[in-house]
matplotlib code that plots the C-alpha trace (Angstrom):
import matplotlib.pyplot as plt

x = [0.0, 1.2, 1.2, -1.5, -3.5, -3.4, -3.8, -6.8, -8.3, -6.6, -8.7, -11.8, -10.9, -10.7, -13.9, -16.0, -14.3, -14.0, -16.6, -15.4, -14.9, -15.0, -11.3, -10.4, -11.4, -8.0, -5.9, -1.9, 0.3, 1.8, -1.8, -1.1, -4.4, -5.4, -4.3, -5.1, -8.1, -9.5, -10.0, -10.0, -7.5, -10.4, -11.3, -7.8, -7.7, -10.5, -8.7, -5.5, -8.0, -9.9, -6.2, -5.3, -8.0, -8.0, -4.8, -4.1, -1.2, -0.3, 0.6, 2.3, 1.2, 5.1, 4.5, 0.9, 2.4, 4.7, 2.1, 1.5, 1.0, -0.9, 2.2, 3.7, 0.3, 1.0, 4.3, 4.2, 1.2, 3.1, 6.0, 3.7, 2.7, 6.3, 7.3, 4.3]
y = [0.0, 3.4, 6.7, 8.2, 5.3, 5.5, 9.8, 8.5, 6.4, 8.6, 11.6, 9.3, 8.4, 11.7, 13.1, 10.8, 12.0, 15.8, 18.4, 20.4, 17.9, 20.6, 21.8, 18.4, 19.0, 21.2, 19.1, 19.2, 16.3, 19.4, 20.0, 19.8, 17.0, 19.1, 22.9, 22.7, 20.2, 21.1, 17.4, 17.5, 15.1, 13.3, 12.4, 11.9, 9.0, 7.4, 8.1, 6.1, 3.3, 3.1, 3.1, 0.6, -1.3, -1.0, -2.0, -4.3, -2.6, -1.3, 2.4, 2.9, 5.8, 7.8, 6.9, 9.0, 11.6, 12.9, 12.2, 16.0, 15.8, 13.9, 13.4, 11.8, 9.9, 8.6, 7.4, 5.7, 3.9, 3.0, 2.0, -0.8, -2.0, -3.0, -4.2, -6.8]
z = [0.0, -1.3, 1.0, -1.2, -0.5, 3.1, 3.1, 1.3, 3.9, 6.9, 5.4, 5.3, 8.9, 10.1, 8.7, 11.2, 13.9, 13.2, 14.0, 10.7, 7.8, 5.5, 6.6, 5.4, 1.8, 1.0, 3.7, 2.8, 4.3, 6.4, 7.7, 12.0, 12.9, 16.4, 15.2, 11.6, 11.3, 14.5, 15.7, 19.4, 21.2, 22.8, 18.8, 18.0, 20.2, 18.1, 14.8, 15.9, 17.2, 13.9, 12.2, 13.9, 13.2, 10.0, 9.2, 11.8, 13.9, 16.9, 17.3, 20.5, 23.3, 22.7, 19.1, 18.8, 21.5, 18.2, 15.4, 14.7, 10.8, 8.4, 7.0, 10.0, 10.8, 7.4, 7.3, 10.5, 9.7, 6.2, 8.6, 10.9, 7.5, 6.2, 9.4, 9.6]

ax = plt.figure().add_subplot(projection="3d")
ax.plot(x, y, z, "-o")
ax.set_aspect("equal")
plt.show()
């Protein structure tokens, strides 16, 4: 699986779990998930559950505690998915 493929799905992710999906509509890779997007770190929580899920890893507590970005969301989900 590509990284557009899971910015895709991330994106998809995020819009069930935002109060403002339509900040997602123009979201870069640089776009900060809390400050940016506006999805509250109660949400955020859910989004890393429903990753996880859906790809079938495990994304540590120190790990999500420097997941900022989409971009860094991305890349270590892309990272769980080689190392499986």
């Amino acid at each position: 699986m590509d990284e557009s493929q899971i910015y895709e799905k991330l994106i998809t992710i995020l819009k069930r779990h935002t109060k403002y999906p339509d900040l997602l509509i123009n979201a870069t890779w640089e776009a900060h998930i809390v400050n940016d997007l506006r999805v509250s770190s109660i949400r955020l929580v859910d989004v890393f559950l429903e990753c996880e899920e859906e790809y079938g890893i495990i994304i540590n507590d120190d790990e999500i505690d420097g997941l900022r970005t989409i971009r860094e969301v991305v890349k270590a989900i892309k990272m769980k998915i080689s190392n499986k």
